[in-house]
C-alpha positions as CSV (number, residue, x, y, z in Angstrom):
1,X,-8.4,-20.2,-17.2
2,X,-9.9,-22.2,-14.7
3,X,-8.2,-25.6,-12.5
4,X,-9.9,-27.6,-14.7
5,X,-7.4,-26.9,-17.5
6,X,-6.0,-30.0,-19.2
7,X,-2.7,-28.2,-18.4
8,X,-1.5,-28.3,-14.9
9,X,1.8,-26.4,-13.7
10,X,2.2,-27.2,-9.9
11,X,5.0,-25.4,-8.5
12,X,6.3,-26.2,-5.1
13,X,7.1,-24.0,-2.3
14,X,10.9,-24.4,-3.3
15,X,10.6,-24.0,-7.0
16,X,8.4,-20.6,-6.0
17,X,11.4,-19.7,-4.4
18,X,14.4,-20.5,-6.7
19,X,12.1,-18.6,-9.6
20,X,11.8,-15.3,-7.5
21,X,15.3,-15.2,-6.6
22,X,15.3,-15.6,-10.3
23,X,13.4,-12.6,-11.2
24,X,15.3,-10.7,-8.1
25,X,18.8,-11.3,-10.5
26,X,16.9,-9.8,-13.6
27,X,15.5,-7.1,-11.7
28,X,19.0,-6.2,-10.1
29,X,19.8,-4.1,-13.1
30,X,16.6,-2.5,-13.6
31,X,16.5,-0.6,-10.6
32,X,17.9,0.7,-8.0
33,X,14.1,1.2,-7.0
34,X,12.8,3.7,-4.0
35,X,9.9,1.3,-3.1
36,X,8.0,-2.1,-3.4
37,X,4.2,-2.3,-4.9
38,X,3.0,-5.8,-4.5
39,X,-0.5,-6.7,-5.9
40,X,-2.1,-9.2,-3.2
41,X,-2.8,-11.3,-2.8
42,X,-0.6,-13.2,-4.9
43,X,2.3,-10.8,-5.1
44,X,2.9,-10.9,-1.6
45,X,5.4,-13.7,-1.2
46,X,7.4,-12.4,-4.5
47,X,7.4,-9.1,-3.3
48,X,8.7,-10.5,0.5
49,X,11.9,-12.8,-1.4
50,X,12.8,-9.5,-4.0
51,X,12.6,-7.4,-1.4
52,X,15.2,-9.1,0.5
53,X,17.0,-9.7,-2.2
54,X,17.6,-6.1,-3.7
55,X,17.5,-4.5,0.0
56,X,14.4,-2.5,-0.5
57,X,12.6,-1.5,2.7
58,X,9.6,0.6,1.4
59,X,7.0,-1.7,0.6
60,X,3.7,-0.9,0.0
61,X,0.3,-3.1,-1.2
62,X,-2.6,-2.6,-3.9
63,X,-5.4,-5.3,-3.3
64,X,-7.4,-6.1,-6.6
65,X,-9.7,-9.1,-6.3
66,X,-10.6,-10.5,-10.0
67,X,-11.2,-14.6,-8.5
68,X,-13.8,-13.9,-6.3
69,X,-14.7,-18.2,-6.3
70,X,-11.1,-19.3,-7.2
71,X,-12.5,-20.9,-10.6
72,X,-13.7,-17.9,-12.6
73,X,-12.1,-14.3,-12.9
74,X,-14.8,-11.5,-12.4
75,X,-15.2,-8.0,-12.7
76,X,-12.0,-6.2,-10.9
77,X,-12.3,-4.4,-7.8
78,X,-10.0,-2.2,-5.9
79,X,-10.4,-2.5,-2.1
80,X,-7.5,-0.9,-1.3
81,X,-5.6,1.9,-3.5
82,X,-1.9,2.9,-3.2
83,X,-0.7,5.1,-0.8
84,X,-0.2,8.7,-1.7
85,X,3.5,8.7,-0.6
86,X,4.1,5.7,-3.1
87,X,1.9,7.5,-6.0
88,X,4.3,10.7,-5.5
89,X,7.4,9.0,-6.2
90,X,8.9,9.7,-9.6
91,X,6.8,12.9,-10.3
92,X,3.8,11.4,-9.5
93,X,4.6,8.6,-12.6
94,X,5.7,5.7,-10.3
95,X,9.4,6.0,-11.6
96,X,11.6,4.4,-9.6
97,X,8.8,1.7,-8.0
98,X,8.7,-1.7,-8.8
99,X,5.2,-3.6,-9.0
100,X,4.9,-6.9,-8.7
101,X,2.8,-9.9,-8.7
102,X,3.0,-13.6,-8.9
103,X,1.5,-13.9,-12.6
104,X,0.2,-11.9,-15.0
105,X,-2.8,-14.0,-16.9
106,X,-5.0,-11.7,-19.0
107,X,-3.5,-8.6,-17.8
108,X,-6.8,-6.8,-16.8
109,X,-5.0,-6.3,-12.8
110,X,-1.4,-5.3,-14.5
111,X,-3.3,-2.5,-16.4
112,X,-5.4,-1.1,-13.5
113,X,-2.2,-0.8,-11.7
114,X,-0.2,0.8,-14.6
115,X,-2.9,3.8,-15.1
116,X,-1.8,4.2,-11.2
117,X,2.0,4.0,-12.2
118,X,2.5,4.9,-15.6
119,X,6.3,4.5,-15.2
120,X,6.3,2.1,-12.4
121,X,8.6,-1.1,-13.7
122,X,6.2,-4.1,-13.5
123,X,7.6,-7.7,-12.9
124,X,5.6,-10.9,-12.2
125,X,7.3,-14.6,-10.9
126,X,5.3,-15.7,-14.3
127,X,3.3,-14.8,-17.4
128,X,0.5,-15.9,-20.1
129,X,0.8,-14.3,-23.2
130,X,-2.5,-11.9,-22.8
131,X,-1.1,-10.3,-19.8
132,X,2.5,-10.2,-21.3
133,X,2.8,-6.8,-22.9
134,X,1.9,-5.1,-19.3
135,X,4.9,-6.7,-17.6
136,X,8.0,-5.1,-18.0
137,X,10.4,-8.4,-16.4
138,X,9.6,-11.9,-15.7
139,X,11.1,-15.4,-15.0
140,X,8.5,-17.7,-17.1
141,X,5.8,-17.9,-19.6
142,X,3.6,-20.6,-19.5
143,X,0.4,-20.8,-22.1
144,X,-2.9,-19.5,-21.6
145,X,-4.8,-22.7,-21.3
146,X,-2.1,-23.9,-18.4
147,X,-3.6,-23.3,-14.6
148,X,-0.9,-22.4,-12.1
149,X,-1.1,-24.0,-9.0
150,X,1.1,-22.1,-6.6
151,X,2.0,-23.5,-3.3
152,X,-0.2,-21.7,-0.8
153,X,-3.0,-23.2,-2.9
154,X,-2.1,-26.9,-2.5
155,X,-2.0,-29.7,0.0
156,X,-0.3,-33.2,0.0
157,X,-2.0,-35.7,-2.5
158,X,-1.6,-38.0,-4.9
159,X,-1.1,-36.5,-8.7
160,X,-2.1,-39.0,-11.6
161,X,0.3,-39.4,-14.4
162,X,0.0,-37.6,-17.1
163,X,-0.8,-40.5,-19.4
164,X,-4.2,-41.6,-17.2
165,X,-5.6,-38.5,-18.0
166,X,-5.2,-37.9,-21.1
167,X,-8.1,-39.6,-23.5
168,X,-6.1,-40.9,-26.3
C-alpha cells in the first residue's frame, strides 16, 4: 500500500509509545525471552521501549529493505543477517527470542525472518491482514488499504479534514 491510500492512520510519537508499552503487557507472559531480534529499520524504536520494559539486554538486529523509494515495496534484501550467537539460541530454532517490528503489511519480511527462527515468537506494534498469520502478538490491525504514517516519518503540517477529501 502506498501514502497515497485514501486511508491514512497517522500515529504520533506519544500514541507509538502508549501502543508498545501495550504490546510490552501482552508480551510479558509470552516470554521470559533470552534476547531481542528487531527488524530495522522500523522495529528499532519497538524493540528499544519492550526491551525496557521486560528487562531484556541482549538485543540483536536483522536489516531487510523491501521500500527502497518509500512509495513502493520491492524485491527483499538482506543486508545484514543475524548473528550466530542469536541463531543458536533455543537449539538453533530461535526459542526463547522475540522478533519484532513495527508492522507487519504483506508479511514477505516476517517470513524471511521466520525461516531464520522457526520458533522465535514474532510481535509487531501493528498488523494488516496479509502479514497477520506470521505474527505471533500484536497491539492493532488496521486494513490493507490503510498507510501507516509513523512518527519518524512526519513533520508538522496541516491535515485536511476528512470530509474535503473525500469526493462524495
Amino acid at each position: 500500500m502506498s501514502p497515497t491510500s485514501p486511508k491514512a492512520f497517522p500515529v504520533s510519537w506519544d500514541q507509538f509509545h502508549r501502543d508498545c508499552r501495550a504490546l510490552a503487557w501482552r508480551l510479558a507472559s509470552a516470554g521470559p525471552f533470552e534476547a531481542i531480534v528487531c527488524i530495522t529499520r522500523g522495529g528499532l524504536v519497538p524493540a528499544a521501549i519492550v526491551a525496557r520494559e521486560l528487562d531484556v539486554r541482549l538485543i540483536e538486529s536483522v536489516c531487510i529493505a523491501s521500500y527502497h523509494d518509500y512509495k513502493n515495496q520491492g524485491e527483499l534484501q538482506v543486508l545484514k543477517d543475524i548473528a550466530p550467537a542469536i541463531k543458536a539460541l533455543g537449539d538453533r530454532t530461535g526459542k526463547g527470542v522475540l522478533v519484532i517490528d513495527d508492522l507487519t503489511d504483506t508479511g514477505k519480511t516476517a517470513k524471511i525472518v521466520r525461516d531464520m527462527l522457526p520458533n522465535a515468537h514474532f510481535a509487531a506494534v501493528y498488523a494488516k491482514p496479509a502479514g497477520r498469520p506470521l505474527i505471533d502478538t500484536f497491539v492493532t490491525e488496521v486494513s490493507q488499504d490503510t498507510w501507516i504514517y509513523f512518527p519518524w516519518d512526519m513533520g508538522l503540517a496541516y491535515q485536511a479534514p476528512i470530509r474535503e477529501g473525500s469526493a462524495g
